[in-house]
N, C-alpha and C positions, 0 to 999 in steps of 0.2 A: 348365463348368457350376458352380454354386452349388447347394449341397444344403441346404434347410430342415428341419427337422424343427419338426413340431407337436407336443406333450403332449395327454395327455388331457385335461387343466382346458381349455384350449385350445379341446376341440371338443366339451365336455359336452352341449350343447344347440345348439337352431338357434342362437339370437343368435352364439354361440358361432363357429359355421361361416360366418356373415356375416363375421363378423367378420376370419376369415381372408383371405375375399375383400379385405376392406379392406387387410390387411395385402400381401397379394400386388400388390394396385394402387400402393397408397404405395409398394413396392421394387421395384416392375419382377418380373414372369415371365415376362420372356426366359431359356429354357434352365435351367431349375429342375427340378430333382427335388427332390420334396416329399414325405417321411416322415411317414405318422399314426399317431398311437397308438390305443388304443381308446377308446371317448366316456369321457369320464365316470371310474365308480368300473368300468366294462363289465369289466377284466383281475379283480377280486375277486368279482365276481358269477360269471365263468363257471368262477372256482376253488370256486366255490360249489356249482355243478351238477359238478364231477369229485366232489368230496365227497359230495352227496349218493348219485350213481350207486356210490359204495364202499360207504355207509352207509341209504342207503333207497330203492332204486328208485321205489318207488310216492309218491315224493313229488319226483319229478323233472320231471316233465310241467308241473308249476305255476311252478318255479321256471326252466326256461329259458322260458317263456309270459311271466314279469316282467322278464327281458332282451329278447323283443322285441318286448313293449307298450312300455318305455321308449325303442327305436329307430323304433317307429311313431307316435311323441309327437315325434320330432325330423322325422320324413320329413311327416310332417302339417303340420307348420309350414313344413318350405323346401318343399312340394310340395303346394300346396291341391290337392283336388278326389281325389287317391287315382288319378289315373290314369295317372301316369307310369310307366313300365319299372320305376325304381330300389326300388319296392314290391315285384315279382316277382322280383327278381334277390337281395333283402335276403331274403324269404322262403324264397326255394329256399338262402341260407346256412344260415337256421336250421334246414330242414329234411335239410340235410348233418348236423349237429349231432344231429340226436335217430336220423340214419338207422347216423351211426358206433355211437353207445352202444346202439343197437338189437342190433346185427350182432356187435361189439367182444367178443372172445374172451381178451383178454390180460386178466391180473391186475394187470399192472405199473404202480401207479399213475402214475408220471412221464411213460410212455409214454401213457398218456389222457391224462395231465396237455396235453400239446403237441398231440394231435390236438384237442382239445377249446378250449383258451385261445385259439390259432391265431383261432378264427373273430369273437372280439375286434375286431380289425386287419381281418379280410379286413370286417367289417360296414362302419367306421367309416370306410374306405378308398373303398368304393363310392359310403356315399353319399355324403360331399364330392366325389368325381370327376362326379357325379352333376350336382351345384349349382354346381361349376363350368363345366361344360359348360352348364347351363341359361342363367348370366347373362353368357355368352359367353366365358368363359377354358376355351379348346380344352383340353384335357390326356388323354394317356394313361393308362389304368390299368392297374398288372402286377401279374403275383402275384409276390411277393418272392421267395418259398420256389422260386421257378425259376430265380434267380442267384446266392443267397447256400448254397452249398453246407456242410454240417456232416459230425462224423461223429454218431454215435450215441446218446453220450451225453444222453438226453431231461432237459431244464430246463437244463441247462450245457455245452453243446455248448459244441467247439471249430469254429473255421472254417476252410473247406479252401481257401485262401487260392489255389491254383492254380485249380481247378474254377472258384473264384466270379471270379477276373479272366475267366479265358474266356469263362465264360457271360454277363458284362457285356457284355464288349468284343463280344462278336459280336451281342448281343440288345438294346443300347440306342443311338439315336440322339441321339448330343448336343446337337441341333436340337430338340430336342421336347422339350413338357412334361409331365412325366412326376408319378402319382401312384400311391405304394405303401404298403407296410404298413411299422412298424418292430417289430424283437422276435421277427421270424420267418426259419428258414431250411427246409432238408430234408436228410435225407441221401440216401443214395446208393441205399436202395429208394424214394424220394422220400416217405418219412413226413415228416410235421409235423417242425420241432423249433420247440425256442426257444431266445434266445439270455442269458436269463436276466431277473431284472424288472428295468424299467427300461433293459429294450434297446433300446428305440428309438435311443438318441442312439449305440449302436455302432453302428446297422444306417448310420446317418447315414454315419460313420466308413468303415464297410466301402465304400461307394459313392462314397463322397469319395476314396479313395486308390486306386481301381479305376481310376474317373473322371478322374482325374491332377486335382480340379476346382480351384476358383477359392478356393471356402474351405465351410465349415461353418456354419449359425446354428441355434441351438436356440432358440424361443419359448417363452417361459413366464412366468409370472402374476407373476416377482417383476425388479424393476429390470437383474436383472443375475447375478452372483456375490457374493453376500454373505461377507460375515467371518464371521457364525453365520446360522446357520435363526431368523428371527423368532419359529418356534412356539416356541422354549423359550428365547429369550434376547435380551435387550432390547438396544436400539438399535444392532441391525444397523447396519453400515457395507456401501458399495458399492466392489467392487475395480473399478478401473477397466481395470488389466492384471493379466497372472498370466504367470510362463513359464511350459513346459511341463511342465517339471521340477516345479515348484511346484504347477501343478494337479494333477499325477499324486501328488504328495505328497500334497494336498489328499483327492483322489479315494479313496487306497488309507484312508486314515485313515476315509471313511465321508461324506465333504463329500456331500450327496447330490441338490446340482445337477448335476456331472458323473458319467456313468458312469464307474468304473474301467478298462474293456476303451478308452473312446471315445479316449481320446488316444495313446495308441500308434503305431496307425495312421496320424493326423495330424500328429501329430512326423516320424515318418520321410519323410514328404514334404513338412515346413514349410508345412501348410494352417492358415492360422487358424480356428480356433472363436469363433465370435463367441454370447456367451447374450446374449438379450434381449428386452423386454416384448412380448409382445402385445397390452396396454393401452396402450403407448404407442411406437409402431415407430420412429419418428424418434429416439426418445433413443439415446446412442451404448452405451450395457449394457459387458460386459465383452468384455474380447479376449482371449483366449490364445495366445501365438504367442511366435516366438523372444524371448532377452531375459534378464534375472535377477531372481528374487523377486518381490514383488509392489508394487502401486502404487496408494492408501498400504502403507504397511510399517506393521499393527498385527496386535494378535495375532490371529490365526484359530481360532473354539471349533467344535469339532465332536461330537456324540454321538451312541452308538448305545445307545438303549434294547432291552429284555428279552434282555440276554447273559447266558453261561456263566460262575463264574468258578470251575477247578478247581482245587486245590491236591493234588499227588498225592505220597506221602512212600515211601520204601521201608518194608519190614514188619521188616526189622531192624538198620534202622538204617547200611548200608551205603549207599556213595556211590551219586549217581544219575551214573553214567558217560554215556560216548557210547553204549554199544550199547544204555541204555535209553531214554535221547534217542530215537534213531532208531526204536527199535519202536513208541514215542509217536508216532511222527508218524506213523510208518506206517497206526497206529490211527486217527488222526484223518485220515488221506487217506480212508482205507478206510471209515467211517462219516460221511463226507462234513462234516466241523466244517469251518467259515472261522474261523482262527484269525487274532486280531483282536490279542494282545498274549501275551507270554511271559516267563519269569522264571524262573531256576533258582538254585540253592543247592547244598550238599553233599547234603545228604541230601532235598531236594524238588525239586517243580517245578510254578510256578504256569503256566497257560493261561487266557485268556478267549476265549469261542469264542460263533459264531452255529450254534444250530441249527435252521438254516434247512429241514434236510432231516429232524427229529424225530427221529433217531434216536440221542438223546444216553443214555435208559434200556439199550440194547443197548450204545451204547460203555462205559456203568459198571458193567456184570454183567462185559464184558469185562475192565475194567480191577481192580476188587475183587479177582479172582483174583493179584494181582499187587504191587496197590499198596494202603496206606491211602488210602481218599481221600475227602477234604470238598469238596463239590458245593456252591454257592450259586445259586441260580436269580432271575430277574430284575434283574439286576445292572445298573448303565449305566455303561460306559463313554466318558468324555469326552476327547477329545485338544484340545491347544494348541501350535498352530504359532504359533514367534517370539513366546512365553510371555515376561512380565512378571510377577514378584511379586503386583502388584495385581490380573495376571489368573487366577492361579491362587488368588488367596484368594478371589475372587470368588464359585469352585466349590468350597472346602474349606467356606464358611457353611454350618454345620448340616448336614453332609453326612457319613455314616459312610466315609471311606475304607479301602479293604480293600489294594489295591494300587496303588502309585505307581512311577513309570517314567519318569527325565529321560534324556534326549540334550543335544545344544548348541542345537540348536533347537526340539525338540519334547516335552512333558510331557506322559505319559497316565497317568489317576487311574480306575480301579474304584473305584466308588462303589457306598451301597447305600442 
């Protein structure tokens, strides 16, 4: 089998979901299993109603009603007249949705967080299986969260890699074409999880190495794998090859056409990943696959906007040993930081960190007790794979650096 994954820009709207038909025709849908993500901006909208459900009940009711007027604006257009199935079947999702947060006894935000995001994917899912079946492209629809096994951890689940082969291998036929959700699994009382954002392209992953398949392709709005993101940095270049090594370089650094988790899986079984336009399917996009480096060989910019950057000093001046190393991290496992870059000295130690999970006020009351420490908040961090001179002055113009960081191949700069 061949495993596709579609993005949300992908299927924001009908023209959108045509479009994919298009794509499915020009490459053949023999034995494809097909990944969607949810339309649109759908995974921020429904982080929007967990939000509110924490913060305002009485203002919930309106704001999942603008999540599915914006799905009954897409079903109206692939589905004139209002009478097809795939209206009753989108409806009774949304009305799972307001029946969970009805009922929902748990305080634990993450834990809504997954029962809630979940119905994202299950919407978006439906109705393209929907409009594929209408214009004659037969396909199956499953719910993911019934193969892809996790354990518990809600938003960052790990996957239970034995569960989720079994339950493939006995529940999908490699002859059929198959449409699912990506981003979603369950654990073992079968709750919701997720596999964190921008999971689709592991869910890809996870079914691809199940699968034993044929290879990987991710569709999306840009030519390929770029050298930089266009939105912050001009005239991107197109990599033609990557190895794997390299992309997972790429990936862990913040590149954020590839998932981090996605290549792992695909390495150990030599699946290529192929990314590539949805605007234009016949152009050849990028490959990933065995190999060394990448192809052209220029420097690769990557950045992650609004980071952490801590600097933490002892309070009298004594060395910062290993066993304060290790309680640091421990801290930072334990209040959930992704630690994105580090730095130590005799008597300090700098960290730049995502806090993705809020809880960086709680790790600095913890930490106070302990250490001097200056906090800078909005900070970006930039990295440069197979860095040039001229590429790193490029990012020094006008730019307050706080912290710099070479290897033999790779320079990363906190900036402010």
């Amino acid at each position: 089998m061949r495993v596709f994954k579609f993005g949300g820009a992908s299927v924001k709207d009908a023209d959108g979901v045509r479009n994919l038909v298009r794509v499915l025709k020009e490459t053949g849908h023999e034995d494809i299993f097909l990944v969607v993500s949810a339309m649109g901006k759908t995974t921020n909208a429904m982080e929007k109603v967990v939000d509110t459900y924490f913060k305002d009940k009485l203002a919930l009711a309106p704001v999942i009603q603008e999540i599915a007027n914006y799905h009954n604006t897409i079903l109206n257009d692939l589905f004139p007249g209002g009478k097809h199935r795939v209206f009753d079947d989108v409806s009774a999702l949304f009305e799972e949705v307001r029946g969970f947060l009805a009922w929902n006894k748990s305080p634990k935000y993450n834990f809504v967080y997954d029962q809630v995001v979940c119905y994202g994917e299950l919407v978006s899912s439906v109705i393209v299986s929907a409009h594929l079946n209408e214009v004659g492209i037969t396909n199956t629809w499953i719910d993911v969260r019934n193969f892809i096994k996790t354990d518990n951890n809600y938003r960052d689940v790990k996957v239970n890699w034995e569960k989720t082969q079994e339950q493939i291998s006995k529940g999908v036929d490699p002859k059929k074409l198959y449409i699912t959700q990506g981003f979603l699994g369950s654990d073992e009382n079968n709750f919701s999880t997720t596999l964190g954002r921008e999971g689709s392209d592991y869910t890809a992953a996870i079914l691809a190495y199940c699968l034993n398949a044929q290879s990987v392709t991710i569709w999306k709005d840009v030519p390929g794998v770029l050298n930089a993101d266009p939105r912050y940095f001009e005239k991107a270049e197109l990599l033609n090859k990557i190895s794997y090594r390299e992309a997972i370089e790429l990936a862990f650094y913040g590149a954020s056409v590839i998932h981090p988790k996605t290549l792992q899986p695909l390495q150990r079984k030599s699946i290529p990943l192929h990314v590539k336009s949805f605007i234009h399917p016949s152009d050849p996009g990028t490959t990933v696959g065995l190999g060394e480096g990448i192809e052209p060989e220029v420097p690769c910019f990557i950045v992650k906007k609004n980071q952490v950057l801590m600097k933490l000093s002892s309070l009298d001046f004594s060395f910062i040993v290993e066993d304060n190393i290790s309680d640091l991290f421990k801290l930072l496992h334990d209040y959930r930081m992704k630690v994105d870059m580090i730095q130590n000295s005799a008597i300090s130690f700098s960290v730049c960190v995502d806090n993705k999970f809020g809880r960086l006020e709680e790790l600095l009351e913890h930490l106070q007790g302990k250490f001097k420490v200056v906090c800078q908040e909005d900070v970006s961090l930039y990295t440069i794979r197979h860095f040039t001179a001229e590429a790193i002055n490029s990012l020094q113009n006008g730019r307050e650096v706080l912290l710099e960081q070479r290897g033999r191949e790779t320079v990363q700069l906190v900036v402010k």
